[in-house]
C-alpha positions in Angstrom: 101.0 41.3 81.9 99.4 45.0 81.6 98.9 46.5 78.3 97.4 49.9 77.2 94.0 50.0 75.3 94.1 52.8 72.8 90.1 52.7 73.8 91.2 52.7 77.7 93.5 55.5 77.0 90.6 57.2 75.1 88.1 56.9 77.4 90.7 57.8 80.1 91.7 61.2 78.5 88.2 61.8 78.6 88.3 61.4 82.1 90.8 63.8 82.6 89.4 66.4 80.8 85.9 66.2 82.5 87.9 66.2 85.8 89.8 69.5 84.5 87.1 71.1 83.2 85.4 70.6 86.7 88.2 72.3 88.4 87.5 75.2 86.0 84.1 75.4 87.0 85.0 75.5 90.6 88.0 78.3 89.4 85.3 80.5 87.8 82.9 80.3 90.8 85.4 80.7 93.6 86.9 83.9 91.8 82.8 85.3 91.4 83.0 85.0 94.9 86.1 86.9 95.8 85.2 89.2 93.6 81.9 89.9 95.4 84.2 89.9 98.8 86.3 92.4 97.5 83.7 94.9 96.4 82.2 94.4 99.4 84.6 95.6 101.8 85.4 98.4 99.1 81.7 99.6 99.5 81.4 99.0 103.4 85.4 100.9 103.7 84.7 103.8 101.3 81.2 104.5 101.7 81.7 105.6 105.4 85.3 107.2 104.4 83.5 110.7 104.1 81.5 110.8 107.1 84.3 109.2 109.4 87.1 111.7 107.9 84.7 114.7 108.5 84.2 113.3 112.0 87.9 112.8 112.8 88.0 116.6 111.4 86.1 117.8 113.6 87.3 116.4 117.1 91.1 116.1 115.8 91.5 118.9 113.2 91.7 119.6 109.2 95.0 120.0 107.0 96.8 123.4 108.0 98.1 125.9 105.8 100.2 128.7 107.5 100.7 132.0 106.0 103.2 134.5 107.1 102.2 137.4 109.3 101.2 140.6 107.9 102.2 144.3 109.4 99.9 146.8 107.9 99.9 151.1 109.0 96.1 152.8 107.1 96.7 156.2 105.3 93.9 158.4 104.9 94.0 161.4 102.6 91.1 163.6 101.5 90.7 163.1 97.2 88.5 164.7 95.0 85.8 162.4 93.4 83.8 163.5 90.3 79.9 162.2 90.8 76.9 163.2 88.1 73.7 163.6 88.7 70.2 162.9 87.2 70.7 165.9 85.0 73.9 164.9 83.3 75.9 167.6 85.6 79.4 166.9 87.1 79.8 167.4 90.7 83.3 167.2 92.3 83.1 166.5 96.2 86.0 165.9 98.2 86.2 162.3 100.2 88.1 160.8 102.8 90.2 157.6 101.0 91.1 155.2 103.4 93.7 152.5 102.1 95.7 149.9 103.6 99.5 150.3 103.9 102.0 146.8 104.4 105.6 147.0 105.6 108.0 144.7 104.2 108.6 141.6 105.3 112.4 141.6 105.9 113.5 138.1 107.6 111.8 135.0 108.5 113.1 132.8 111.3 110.2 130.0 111.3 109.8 126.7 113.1 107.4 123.8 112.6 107.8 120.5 114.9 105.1 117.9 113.3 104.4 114.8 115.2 102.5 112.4 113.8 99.9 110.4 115.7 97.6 108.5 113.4 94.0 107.7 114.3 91.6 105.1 113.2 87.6 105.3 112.4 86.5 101.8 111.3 88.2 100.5 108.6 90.6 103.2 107.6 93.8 104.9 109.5 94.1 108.8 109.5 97.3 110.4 109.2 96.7 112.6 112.1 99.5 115.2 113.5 100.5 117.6 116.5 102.4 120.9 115.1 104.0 123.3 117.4 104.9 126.0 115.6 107.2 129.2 116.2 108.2 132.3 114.0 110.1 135.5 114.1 109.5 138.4 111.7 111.4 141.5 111.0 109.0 144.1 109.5 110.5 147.3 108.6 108.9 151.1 108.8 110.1 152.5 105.8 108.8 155.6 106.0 109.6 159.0 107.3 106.8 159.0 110.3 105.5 157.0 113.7 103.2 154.8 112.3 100.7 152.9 114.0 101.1 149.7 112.5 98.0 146.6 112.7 100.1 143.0 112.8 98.0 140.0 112.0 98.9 136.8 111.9 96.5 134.0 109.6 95.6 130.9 111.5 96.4 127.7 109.3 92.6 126.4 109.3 89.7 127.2 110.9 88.7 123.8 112.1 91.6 123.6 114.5 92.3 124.2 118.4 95.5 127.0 119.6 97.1 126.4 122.7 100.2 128.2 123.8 99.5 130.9 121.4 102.4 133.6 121.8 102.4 137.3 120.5 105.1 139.4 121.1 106.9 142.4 119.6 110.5 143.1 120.2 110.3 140.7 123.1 107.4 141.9 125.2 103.8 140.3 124.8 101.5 142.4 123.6 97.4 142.7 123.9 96.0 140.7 120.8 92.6 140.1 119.8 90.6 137.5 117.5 88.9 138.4 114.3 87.6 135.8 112.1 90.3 133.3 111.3 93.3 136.3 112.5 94.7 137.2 115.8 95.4 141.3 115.1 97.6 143.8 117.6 98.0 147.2 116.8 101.5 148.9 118.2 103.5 152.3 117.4 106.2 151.7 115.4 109.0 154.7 115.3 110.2 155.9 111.5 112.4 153.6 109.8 112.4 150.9 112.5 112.3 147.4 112.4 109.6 145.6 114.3 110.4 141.8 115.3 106.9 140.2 115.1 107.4 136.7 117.4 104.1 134.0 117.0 103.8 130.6 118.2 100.9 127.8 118.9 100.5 124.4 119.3 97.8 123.1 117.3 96.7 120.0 115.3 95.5 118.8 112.3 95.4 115.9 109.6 96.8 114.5 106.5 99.3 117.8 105.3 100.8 120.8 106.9 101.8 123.8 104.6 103.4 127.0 104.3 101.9 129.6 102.0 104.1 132.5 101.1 101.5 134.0 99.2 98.4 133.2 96.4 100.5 135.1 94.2 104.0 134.7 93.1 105.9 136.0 96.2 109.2 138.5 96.8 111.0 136.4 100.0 114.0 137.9 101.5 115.9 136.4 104.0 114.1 132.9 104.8 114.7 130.6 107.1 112.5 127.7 108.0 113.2 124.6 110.0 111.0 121.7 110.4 111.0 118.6 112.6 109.2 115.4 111.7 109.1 112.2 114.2 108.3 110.0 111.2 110.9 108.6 108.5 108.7 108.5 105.7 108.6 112.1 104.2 107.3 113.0 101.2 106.3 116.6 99.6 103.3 117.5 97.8 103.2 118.9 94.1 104.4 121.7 93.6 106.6 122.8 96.6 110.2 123.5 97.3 112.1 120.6 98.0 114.8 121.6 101.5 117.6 123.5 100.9 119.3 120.9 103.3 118.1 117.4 105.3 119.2 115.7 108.0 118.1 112.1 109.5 117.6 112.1 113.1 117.2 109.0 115.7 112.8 109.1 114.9 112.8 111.9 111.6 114.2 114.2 109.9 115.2 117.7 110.1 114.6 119.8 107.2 115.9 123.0 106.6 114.7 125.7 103.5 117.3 128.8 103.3 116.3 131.1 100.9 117.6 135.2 100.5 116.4 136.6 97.9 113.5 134.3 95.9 110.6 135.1 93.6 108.4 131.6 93.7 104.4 130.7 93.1 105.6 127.4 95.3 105.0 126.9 98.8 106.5 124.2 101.5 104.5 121.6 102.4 104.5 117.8 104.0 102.5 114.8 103.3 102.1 112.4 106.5 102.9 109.1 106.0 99.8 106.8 105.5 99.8 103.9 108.0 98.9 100.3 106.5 94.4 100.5 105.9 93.1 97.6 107.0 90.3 97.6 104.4 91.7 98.3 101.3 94.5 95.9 102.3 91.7 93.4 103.2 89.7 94.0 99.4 92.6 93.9 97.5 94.3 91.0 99.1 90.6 89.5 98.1 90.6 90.2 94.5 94.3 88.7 94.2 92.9 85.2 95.8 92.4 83.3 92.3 96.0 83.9 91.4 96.9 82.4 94.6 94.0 79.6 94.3 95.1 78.5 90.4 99.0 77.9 91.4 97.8 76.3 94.6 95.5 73.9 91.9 98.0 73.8 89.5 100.5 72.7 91.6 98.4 70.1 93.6 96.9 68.6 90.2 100.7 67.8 88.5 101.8 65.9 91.9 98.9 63.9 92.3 98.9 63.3 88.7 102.5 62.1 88.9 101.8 60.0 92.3 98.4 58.9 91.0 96.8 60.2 93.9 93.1 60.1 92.7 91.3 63.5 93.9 87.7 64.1 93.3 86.3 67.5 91.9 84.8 67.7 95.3 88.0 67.6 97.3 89.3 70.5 95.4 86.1 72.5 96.0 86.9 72.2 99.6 89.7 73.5 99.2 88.7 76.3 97.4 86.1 76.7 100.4 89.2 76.6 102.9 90.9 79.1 101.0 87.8 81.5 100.9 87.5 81.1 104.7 90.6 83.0 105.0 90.1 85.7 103.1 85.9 86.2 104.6 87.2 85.5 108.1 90.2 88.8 107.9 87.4 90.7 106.2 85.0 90.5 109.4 88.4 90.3 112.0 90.4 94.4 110.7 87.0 95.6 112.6 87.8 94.6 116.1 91.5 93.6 115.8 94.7 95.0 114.0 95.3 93.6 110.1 98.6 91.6 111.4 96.6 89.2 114.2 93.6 89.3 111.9 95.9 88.2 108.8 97.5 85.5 111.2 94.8 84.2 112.9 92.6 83.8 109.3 96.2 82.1 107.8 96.3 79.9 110.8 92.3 79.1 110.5 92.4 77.9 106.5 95.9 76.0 107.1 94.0 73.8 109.8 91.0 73.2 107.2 93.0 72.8 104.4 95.3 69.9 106.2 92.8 68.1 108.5 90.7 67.5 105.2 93.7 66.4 103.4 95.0 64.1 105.7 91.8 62.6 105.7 91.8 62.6 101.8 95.2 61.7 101.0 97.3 60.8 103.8 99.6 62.7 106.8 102.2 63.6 104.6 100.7 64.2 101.2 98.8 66.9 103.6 101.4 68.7 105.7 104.1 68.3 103.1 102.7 68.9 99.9 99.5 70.8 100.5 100.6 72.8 103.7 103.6 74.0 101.8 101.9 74.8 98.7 98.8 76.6 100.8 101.9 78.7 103.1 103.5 79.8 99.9 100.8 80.7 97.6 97.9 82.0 100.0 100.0 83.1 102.7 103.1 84.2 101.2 101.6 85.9 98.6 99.2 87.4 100.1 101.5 88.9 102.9 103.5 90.5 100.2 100.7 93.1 99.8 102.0 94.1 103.4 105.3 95.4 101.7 104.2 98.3 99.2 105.5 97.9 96.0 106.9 94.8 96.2 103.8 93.0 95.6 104.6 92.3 91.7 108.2 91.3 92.5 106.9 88.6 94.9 104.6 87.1 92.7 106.5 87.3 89.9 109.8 85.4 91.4 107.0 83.0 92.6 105.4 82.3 89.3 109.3 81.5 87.6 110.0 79.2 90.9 107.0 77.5 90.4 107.4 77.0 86.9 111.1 75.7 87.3 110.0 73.7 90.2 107.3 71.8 88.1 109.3 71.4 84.8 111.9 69.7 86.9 109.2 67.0 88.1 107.7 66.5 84.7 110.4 66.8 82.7 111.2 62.8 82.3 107.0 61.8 82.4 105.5 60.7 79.6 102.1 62.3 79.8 100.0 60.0 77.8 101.7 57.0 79.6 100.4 58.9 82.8 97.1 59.8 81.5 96.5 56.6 80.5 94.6 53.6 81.8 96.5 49.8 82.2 93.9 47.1 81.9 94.7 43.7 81.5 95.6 42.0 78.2 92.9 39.4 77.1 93.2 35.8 78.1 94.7 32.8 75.7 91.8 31.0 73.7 92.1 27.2 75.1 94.3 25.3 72.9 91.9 22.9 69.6 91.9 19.7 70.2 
C-alpha cells in the first residue's frame, strides 16, 4: 500500500519550487538575449537608414511637391526717389522701377498618374514611385494692352529626372528654357485674352507626392485635379484636402478634387504605401519572443506535471535555445532572402530542434503532439501575426484567453498537492512478540 509522507510531500514541494525557480532563471536569461537580438538588428537597420535613403534619393528621386504655373508681364515706370546726402540735403532723382506683374490663374485642368514601385537598400523597403503628370492653365490678360507675358512652371524637387516634358500655349509648343529649379517661356499675349498654359513630364520620386497651391493661403477658381494611383492602400498626409470624390479601380483608385471658388492654407498630397520592412519586423518579432517562450513553458510544465512526465531544467533550456535559433536564424536570412521564406525556413529550423530533442526526451507523441502544437501556436502563430498590422494584440490576446480556458479545463478536477506530492511506501509490520 502507498501512503503520503507529510515530510515526502515537503521535501517534494521543495523540489518543485527549485525546479520552477530554475525555469525562471532560464526565462530571465533567454529574454536578456532577445533583447540584445532585437536592439541589434534596430542598430544594424536604422543606423544605415540615413545613408541608404539619401542613396536611393539620389539614383531614384526625392518626395515631389508641384506648384502650379505662374504667368507673369514686368511694368517699368520712371518714380521719383528722395536720397540725402552727407550734408543732410534732400535730393530727388528720378529711377526706373521695375516690378513683376501675375495674371490670374483662371482654371486648372491637372493630372497626376502615380505608380508605385518600391525599392529595397538592405534591411528596409522604400516607397518608391513613377508620376506622369499633365496640366492645363487658363491665364487671363486683364489688362487694356499686348503684354509680353514670362510663364514658368516650378519643378516638384530638384533631385529628380524630366522626361517627356511638354510646354505648350494654346496648343502649339513653344521655345522654353531652364533656370534653376523652373522651365520659363516668354510669349505675346493680346489685351484681355486668355492664354491656355499646357505642362507635362514624367518624373519620379519617393515616399509622397504633393500639390502646393501656394505658401500662403490661396484664391483657387475653377479646380480640377485627377489622380491615379496603382496601389489600394491610400492615405493623405496632415493637413490636406481630402477628394471631392473616389473611385476604386481594378489596381487603385481614382481620386478626383473639384473645387470653384476656395480660399485654403491646405494642399493635396499622397502618402505611398509602406511595404512590410524586413528589419523592424525581424527586431520586433524578437522583443515579443518571451511572451511566446513563457506560454510555450507554461503550457508544457502543467501537462507534464499532470502526466508526470519528469523534465529536467536542462531540457527546457534547450528549448529555450531552439526557440532563440529561430528568431537569430530570420535575423541573418531578411539580408539575402524575402522576410516570408526567411520567416518559414527559421519556423521550419526550431520545429525540427524542438521535436527531434523531445522525442528523444519524452517520447514520439508527447513531441509532435504536445510540444509541436504548442511551439506552431505560440512561436509561429504568434509571431506571424506581426505580419498583419494591427492585429497583432487581437491575436495574442484571443490566444492568451484560449490558453487559459484550455488549461483550466485540464486542471480543473487535479488536486495539486496530491500531484505535487511524493508516494513512498508505508513502513513494514514489526514481527509479531512471542
Amino acid at each position: 500500500m502507498l501512503v503520503f509522507s507529510p515530510a515526502a510531500t515537503s521535501n517534494q514541494l521543495m523540489s518543485t519550487a527549485k525546479r520552477v525557480l530554475a525555469l525562471v532563471v532560464i526565462f530571465i536569461f533567454a529574454t536578456v538575449a532577445w533583447m540584445i537580438l532585437g536592439a541589434t538588428i534596430f542598430q544594424r537597420t536604422y543606423d544605415q537608414d540615413s545613408s541608404l535613403r539619401s542613396r536611393v534619393s539620389s539614383t531614384w528621386g526625392s518626395a515631389q511637391v508641384q506648384s502650379p504655373p505662374s504667368a507673369s508681364w514686368e511694368r517699368v515706370t520712371q518714380e521719383q526717389q528722395e536720397t540725402e546726402d552727407n550734408k543732410g540735403k534732400v535730393k530727388t532723382r528720378l529711377v526706373t522701377v521695375r516690378r513683376m506683374i501675375y495674371l490670374p490663374l483662371e482654371s486648372t485642368r491637372a493630372n497626376a498618374a502615380l505608380n508605385l514601385e518600391h525599392r529595397q537598400k538592405g534591411l528596409l523597403w522604400y516607397s518608391t514611385y513613377k508620376v506622369n503628370f499633365a496640366g492645363e492653365y487658363a491665364f487671363r490678360n486683364d489688362t487694356a494692352q499686348d503684354r509680353d507675358v514670362t510663364f514658368s512652371l516650378p519643378f516638384p524637387a530638384e533631385q529628380a529626372i524630366y522626361d517627356n516634358v511638354v510646354f505648350s500655349l494654346d496648343g502649339a509648343p513653344v521655345q522654353f528654357r531652364n533656370e534653376g529649379n523652373s522651365v520659363l517661356a516668354t510669349q505675346r499675349i493680346g489685351a484681355r485674352k486668355t492664354a491656355v498654359l499646357k505642362v507635362g513630364y514624367a518624373s519620379q520620386g519617393m515616399e509622397r507626392w504633393s500639390y502646393k497651391f501656394s505658401n500662403e493661403i490661396a484664391h483657387v477658381r475653377d479646380f480640377q485635379l485627377t489622380m491615379l494611383t496603382n496601389f489600394k492602400d491610400i492615405d493623405f498626409p496632415d493637413n490636406t484636402l481630402s477628394p471631392s470624390q473616389k473611385q476604386e479601380t481594378s489596381d487603385g483608385w481614382k481620386l478626383d478634387w473639384n473645387y470653384k471658388d476656395l480660399l485654403t492654407g491646405y494642399q493635396i498630397g499622397m502618402i505611398m504605401p509602406e511595404k512590410l520592412q524586413p528589419g523592424p519586423l525581424a527586431g520586433r518579432i524578437s522583443f515579443f519572443a518571451p511572451v511566446s517562450l513563457f506560454f510555450f513553458f507554461f503550457l508544457v510544465f502543467i501537462i507534464t506535471t499532470i502526466r508526470r512526465v519528469d523534465l529536467h531544467p536542462m531540457n527546457y533550456f534547450f528549448l529555450a535555445a531552439a526557440f532563440f535559433a529561430f528568431h537569430l536564424l530570420m535575423a541573418y536570412l531578411v539580408d539575402h532572402i524575402s522576410i516570408h521564406w526567411a520567416f518559414a525556413i527559421s519556423a521550419i529550423v526550431s520545429l525540427a530542434l524542438v521535436i527531434s530533442y523531445m522525442r528523444l526526451v519524452a517520447g514520439p507523441k508527447f513531441a509532435f503532439v504536445e510540444c509541436g502544437l504548442a511551439q506552431l501556436v505560440y512561436l509561429v502563430g504568434f509571431s506571424y501575426a506581426f505580419f498583419f498590422k494591427g492585429y497583432t494584440g487581437l491575436t495574442v490576446t484571443i490566444g492568451s484567453i484560449l490558453t487559459l480556458f484550455v488549461v483550466m479545463q485540464m486542471t480543473g478536477r487535479i488536486n495539486w498537492t496530491e500531484r505535487f506530492a511524493r508516494a513512498v511506501p508505508a513502513p513494514a509490520p514489526l514481527p509479531p512478540v512471542r
